[in-house]
MMTF fields as JSON, N, C-alpha, C and O atoms, coordinates in Angstrom:
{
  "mmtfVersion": "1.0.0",
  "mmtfProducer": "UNKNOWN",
  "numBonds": 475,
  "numAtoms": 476,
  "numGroups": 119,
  "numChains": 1,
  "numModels": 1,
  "chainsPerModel": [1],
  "groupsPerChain": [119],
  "chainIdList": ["A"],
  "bondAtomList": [4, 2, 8, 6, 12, 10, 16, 14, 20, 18, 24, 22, 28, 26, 32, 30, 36, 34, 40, 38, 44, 42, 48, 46, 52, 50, 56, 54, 60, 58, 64, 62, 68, 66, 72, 70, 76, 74, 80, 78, 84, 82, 88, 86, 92, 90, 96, 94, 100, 98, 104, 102, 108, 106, 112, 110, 116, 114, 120, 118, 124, 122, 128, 126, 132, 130, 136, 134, 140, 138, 144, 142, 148, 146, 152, 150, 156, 154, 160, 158, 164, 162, 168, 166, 172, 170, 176, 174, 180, 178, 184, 182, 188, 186, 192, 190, 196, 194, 200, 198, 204, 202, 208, 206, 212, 210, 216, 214, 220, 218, 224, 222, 228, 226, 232, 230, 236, 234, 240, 238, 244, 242, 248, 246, 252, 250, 256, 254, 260, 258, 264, 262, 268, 266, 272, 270, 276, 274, 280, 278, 284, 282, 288, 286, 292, 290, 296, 294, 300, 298, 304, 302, 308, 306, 312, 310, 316, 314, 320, 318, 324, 322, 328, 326, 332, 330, 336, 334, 340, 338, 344, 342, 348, 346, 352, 350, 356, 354, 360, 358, 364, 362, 368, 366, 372, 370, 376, 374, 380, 378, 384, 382, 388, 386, 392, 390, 396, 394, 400, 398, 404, 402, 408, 406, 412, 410, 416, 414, 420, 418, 424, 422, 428, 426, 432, 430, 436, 434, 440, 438, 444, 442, 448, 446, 452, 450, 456, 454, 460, 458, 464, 462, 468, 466, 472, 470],
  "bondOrderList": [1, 1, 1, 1, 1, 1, 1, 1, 1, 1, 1, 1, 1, 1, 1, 1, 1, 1, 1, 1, 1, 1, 1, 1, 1, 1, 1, 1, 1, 1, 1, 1, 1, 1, 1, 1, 1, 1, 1, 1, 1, 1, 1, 1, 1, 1, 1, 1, 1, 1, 1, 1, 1, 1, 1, 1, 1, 1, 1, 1, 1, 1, 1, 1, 1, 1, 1, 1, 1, 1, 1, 1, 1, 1, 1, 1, 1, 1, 1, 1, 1, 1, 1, 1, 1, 1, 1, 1, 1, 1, 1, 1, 1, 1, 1, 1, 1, 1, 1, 1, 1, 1, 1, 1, 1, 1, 1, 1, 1, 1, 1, 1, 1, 1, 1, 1, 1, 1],
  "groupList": [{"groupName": "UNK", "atomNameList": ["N", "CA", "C", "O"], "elementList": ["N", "C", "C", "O"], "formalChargeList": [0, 0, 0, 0], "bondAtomList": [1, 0, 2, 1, 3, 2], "bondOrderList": [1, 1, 2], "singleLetterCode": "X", "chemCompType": "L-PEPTIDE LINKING"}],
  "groupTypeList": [0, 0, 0, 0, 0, 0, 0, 0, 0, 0, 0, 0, 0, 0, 0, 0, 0, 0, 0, 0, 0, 0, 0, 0, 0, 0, 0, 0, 0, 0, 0, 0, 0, 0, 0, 0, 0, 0, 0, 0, 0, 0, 0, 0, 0, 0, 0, 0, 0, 0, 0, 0, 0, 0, 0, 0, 0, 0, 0, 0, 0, 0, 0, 0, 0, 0, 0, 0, 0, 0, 0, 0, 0, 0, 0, 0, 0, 0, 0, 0, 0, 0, 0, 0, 0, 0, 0, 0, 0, 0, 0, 0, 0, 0, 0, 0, 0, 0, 0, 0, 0, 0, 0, 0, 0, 0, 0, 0, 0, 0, 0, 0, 0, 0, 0, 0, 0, 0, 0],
  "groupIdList": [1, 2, 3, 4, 5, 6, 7, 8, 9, 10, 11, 12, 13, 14, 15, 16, 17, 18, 19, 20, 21, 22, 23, 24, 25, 26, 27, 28, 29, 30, 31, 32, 33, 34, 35, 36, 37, 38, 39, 40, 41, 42, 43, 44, 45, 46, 47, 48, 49, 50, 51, 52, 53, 54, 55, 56, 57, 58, 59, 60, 61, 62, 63, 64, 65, 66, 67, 68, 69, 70, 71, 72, 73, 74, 75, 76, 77, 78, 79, 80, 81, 82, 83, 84, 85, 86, 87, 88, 89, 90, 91, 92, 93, 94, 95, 96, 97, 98, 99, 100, 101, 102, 103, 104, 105, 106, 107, 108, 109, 110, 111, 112, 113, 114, 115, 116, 117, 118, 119],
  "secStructList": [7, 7, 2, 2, 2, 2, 2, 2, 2, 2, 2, 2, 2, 7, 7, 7, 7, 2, 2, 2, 2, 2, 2, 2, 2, 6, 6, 1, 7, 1, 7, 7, 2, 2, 2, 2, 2, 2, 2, 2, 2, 6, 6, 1, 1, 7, 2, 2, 2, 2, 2, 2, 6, 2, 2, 2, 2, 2, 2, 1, 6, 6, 2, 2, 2, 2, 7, 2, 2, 2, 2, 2, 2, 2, 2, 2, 2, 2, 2, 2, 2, 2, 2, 2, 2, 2, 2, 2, 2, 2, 2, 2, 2, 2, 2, 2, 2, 2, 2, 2, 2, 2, 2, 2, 6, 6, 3, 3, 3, 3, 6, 6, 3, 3, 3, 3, 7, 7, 7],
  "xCoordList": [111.031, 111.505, 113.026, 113.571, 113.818, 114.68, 115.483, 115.32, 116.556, 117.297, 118.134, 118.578, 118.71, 119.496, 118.806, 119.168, 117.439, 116.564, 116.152, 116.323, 115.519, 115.541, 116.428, 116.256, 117.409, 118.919, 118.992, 119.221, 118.722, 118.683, 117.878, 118.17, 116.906, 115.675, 115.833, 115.748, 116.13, 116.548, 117.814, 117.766, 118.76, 119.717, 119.455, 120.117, 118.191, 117.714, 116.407, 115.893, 116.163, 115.346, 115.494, 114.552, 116.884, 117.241, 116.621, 115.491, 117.123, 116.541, 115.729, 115.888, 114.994, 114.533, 113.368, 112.633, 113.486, 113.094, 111.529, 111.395, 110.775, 109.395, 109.96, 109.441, 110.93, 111.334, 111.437, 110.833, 112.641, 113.624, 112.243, 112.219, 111.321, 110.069, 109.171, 108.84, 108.871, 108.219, 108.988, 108.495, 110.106, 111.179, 111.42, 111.952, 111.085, 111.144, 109.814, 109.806, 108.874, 107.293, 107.136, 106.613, 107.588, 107.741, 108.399, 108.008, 109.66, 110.365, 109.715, 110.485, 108.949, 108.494, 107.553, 107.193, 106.554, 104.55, 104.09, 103.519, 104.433, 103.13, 104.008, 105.223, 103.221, 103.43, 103.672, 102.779, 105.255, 105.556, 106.771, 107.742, 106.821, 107.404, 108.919, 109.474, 109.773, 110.682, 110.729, 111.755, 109.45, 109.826, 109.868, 110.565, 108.894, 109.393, 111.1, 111.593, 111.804, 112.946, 113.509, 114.535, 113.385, 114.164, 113.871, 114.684, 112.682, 112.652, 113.347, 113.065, 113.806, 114.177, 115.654, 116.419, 116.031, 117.575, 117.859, 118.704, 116.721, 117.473, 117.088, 117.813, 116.256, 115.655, 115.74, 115.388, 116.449, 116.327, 114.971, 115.068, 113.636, 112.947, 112.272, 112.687, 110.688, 109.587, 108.972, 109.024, 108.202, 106.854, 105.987, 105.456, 105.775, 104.425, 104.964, 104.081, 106.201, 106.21, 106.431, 106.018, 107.158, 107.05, 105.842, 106.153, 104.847, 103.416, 102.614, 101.767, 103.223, 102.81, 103.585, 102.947, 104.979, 105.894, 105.354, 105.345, 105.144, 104.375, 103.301, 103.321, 102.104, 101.326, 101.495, 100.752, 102.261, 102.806, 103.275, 103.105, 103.909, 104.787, 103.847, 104.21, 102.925, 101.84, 101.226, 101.318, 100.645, 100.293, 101.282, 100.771, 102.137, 103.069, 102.815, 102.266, 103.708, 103.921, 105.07, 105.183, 106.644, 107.328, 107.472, 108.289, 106.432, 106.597, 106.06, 106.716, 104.444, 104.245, 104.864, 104.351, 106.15, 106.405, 108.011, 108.741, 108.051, 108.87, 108.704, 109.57, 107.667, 106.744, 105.495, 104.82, 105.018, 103.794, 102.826, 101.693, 103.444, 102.523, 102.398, 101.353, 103.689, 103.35, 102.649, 102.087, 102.549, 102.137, 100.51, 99.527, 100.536, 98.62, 98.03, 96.817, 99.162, 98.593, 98.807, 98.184, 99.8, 99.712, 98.294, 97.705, 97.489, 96.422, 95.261, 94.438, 95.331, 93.752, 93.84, 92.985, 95.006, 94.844, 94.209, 93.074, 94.777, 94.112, 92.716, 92.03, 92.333, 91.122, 90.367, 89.68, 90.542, 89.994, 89.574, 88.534, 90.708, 90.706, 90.24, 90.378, 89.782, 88.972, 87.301, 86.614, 86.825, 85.648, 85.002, 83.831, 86.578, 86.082, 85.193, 84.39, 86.457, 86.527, 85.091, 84.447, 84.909, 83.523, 82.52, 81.64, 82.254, 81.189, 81.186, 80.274, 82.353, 82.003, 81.804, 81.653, 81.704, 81.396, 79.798, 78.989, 79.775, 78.333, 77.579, 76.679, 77.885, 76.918, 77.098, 76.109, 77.991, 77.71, 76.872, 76.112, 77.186, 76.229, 74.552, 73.571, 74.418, 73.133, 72.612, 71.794, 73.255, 73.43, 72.894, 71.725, 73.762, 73.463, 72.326, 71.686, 72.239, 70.721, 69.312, 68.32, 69.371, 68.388, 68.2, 67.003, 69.023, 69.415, 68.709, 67.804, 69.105, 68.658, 67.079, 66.377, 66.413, 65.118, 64.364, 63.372, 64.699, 63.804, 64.177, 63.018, 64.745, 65.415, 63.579, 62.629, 63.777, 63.074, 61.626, 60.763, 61.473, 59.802, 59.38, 58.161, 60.239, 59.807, 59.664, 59.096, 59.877, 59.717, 58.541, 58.357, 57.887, 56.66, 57.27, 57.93, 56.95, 57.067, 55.991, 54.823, 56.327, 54.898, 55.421, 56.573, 54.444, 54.383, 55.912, 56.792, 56.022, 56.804, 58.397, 59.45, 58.321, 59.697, 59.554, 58.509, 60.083, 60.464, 60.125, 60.546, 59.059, 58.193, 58.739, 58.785, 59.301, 59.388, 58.052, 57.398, 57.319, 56.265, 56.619, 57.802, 55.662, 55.665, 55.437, 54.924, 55.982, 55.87, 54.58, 54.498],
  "yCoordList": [90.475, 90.944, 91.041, 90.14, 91.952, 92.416, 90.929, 90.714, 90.049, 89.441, 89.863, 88.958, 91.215, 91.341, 91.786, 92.089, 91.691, 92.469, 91.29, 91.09, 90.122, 88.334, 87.969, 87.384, 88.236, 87.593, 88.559, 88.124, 89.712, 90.337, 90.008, 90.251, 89.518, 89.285, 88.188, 88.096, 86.973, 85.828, 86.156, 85.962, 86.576, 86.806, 87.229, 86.857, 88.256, 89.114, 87.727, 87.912, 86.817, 86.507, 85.073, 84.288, 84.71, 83.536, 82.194, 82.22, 81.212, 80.101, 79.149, 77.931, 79.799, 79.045, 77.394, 77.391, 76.592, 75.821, 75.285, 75.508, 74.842, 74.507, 73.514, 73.796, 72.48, 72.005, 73.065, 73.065, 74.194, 75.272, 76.174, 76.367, 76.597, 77.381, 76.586, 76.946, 75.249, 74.729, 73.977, 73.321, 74.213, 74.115, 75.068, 74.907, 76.221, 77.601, 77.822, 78.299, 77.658, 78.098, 76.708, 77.1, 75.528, 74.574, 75.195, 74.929, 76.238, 76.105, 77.832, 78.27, 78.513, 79.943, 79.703, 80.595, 78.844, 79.308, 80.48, 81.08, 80.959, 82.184, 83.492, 83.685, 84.05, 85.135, 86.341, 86.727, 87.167, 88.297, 89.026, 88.376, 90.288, 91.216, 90.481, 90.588, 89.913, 89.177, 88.165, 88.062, 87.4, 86.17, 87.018, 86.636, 88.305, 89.065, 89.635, 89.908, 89.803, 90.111, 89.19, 89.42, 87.294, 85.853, 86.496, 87.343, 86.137, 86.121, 87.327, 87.456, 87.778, 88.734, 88.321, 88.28, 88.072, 87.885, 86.322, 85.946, 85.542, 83.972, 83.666, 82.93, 84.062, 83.834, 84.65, 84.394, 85.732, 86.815, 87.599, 88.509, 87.133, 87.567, 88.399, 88.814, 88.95, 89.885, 89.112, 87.921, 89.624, 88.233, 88.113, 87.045, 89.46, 89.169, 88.096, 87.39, 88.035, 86.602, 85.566, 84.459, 85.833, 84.615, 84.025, 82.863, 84.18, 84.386, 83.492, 82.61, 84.073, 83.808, 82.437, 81.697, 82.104, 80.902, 79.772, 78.555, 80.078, 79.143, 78.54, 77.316, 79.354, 79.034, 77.76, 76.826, 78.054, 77.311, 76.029, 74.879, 76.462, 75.157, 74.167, 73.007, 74.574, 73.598, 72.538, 71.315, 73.174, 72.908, 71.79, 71.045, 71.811, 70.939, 69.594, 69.244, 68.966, 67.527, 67.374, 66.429, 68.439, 68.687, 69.129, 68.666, 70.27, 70.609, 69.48, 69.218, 68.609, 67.975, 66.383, 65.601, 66.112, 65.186, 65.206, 64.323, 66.564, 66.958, 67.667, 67.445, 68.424, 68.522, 67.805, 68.825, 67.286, 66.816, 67.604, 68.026, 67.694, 68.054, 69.666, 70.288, 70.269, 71.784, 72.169, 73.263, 71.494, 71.5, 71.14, 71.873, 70.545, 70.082, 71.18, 71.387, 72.072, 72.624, 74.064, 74.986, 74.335, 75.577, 75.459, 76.523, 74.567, 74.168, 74.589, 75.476, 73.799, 74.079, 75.419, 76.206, 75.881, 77.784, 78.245, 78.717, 78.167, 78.978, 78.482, 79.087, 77.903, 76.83, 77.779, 78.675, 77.508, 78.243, 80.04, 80.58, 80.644, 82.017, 82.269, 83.467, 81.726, 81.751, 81.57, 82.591, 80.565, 80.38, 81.358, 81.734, 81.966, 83.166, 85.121, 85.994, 84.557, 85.274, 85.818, 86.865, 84.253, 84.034, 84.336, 84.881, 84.043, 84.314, 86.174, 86.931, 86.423, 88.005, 88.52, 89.728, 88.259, 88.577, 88.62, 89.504, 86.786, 86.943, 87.714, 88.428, 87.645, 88.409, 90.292, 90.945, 90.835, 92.413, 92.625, 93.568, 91.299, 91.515, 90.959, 91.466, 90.239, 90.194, 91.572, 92.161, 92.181, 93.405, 93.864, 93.638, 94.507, 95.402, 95.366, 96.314, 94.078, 93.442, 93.838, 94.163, 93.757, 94.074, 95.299, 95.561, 96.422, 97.646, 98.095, 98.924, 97.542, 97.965, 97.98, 98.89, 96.27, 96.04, 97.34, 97.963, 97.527, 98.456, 99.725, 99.874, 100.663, 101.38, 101.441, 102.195, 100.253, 100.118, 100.245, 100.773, 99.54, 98.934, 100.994, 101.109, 102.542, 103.087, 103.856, 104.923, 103.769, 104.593, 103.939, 102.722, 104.736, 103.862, 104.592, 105.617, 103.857, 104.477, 105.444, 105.163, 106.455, 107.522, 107.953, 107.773, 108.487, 108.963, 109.877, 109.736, 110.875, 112.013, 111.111, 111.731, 109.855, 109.539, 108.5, 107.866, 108.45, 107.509, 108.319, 109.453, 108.032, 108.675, 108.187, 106.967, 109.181, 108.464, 108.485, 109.465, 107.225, 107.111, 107.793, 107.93, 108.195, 108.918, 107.552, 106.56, 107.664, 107.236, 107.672, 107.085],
  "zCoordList": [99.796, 101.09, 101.055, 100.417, 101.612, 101.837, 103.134, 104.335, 101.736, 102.662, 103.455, 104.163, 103.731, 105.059, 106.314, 107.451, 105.529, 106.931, 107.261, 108.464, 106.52, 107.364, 108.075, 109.145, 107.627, 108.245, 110.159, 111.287, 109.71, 110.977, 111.735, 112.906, 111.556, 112.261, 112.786, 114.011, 111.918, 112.711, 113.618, 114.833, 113.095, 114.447, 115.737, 116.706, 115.811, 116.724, 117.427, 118.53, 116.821, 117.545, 117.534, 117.641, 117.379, 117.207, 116.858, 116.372, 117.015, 116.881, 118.111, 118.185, 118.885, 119.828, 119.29, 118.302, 119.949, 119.64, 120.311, 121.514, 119.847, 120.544, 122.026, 123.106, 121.973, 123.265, 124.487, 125.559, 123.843, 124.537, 125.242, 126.458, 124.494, 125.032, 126.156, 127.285, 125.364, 126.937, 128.135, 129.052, 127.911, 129.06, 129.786, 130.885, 129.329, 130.024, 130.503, 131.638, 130.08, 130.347, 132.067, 133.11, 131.953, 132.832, 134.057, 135.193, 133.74, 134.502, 134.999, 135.854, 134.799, 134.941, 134.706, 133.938, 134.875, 134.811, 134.827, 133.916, 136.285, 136.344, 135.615, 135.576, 135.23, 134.468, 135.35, 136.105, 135.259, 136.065, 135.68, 135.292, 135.744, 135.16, 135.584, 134.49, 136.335, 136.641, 135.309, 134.636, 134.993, 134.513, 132.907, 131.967, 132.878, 131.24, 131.494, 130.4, 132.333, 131.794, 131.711, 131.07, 132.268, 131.97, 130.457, 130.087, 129.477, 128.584, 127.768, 126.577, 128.084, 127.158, 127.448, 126.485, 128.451, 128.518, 127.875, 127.062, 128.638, 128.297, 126.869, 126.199, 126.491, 125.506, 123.727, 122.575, 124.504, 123.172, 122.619, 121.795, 123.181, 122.623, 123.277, 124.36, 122.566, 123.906, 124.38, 124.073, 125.289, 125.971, 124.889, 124.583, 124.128, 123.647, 122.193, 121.705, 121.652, 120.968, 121.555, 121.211, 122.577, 123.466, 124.002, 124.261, 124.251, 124.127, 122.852, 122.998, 121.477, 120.554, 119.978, 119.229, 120.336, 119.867, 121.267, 121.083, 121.937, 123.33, 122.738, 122.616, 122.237, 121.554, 120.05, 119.748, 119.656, 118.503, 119.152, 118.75, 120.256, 120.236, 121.27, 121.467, 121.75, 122.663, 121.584, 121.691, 120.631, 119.442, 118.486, 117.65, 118.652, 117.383, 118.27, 119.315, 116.976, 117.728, 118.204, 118.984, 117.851, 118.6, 119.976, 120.772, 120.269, 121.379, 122.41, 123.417, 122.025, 122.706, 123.041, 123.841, 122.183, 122.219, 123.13, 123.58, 123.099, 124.151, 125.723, 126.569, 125.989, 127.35, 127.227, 127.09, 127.193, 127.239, 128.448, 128.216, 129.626, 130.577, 130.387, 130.581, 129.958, 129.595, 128.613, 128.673, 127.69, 126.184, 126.914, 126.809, 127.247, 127.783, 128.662, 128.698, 129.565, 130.507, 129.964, 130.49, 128.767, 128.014, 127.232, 127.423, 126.404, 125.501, 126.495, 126.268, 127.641, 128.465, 128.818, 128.412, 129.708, 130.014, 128.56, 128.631, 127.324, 126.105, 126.141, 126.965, 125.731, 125.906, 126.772, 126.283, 128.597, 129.212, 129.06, 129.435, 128.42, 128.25, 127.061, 126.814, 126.262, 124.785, 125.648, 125.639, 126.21, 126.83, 127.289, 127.232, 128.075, 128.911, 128.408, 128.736, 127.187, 126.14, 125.549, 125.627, 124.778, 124.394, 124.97, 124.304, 126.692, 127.591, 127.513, 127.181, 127.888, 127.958, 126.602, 126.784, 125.166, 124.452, 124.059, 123.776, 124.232, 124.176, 125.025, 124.581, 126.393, 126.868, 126.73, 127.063, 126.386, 125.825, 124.722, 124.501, 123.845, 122.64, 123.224, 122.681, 123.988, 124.56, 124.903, 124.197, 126.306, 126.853, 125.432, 125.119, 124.589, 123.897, 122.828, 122.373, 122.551, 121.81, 122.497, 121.844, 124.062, 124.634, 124.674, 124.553, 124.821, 124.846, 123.683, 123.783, 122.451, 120.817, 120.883, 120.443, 121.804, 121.281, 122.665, 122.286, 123.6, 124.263, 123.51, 123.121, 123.027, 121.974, 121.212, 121.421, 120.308, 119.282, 119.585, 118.884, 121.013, 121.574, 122.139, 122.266, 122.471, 122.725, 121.209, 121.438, 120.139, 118.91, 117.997, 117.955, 117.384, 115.808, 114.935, 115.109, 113.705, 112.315, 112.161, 112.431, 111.778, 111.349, 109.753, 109.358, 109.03, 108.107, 108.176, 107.326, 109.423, 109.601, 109.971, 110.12, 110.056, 110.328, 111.832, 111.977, 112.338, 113.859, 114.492, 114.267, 115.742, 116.889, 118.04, 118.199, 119.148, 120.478, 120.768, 120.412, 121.581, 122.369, 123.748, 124.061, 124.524, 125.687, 126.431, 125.912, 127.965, 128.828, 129.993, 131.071]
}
């Protein structure tokens, strides 16, 4: 990799720290086009890494040994939105499982290939 393009990159996205992120996430919870331009100004960065370094830093033992209550209450929101995640997944693939087997229950195999049955 191209060291002046690292060097730029860290300059551009500085050194924020897992403390510095859940001190900001503490101090801005809810998520709003206001609190994406804090981050871009106070912070240097986009939401959507900011997003992604939040994540990291809930996770360490830095971040949690420095917010504890943000770091716990950043972990359960993911937590919760993975569940959620999961539920609507499983159930499209249900949806669509059932979809497949009535699919299947109106056709037979014939000699000539796959038969729709009449209704």
């Amino acid at each position: 990799m191209n060291t002046a393009r690292v060097s730029v990159v860290r300059e551009r996205v500085g050194t924020v720290t897992h403390a510095e992120i859940l001190a900001f996430e503490a101090a801005h919870p809810s998520p709003s086009p206001h609190r994406d331009e804090r981050i871009r100004r106070d912070l240097g960065i986009s939401p959507v890494r900011y997003a992604v370094l939040l994540r990291r830093a809930a996770n360490s033992g830095d971040g949690i040994a420095a917010h504890p209550l943000t770091a716990r209450r950043v972990r359960e929101r993911a937590d919760r939105r993975a569940r959620a995640r999961l539920a609507r997944v499983s159930a499209a693939a249900a949806r669509a499982g059932a979809a497949a087997d009535h699919r299947v229950q109106d056709t037979v195999q014939t000699p000539e290939g796959p038969t729709r049955l009449s209704a």
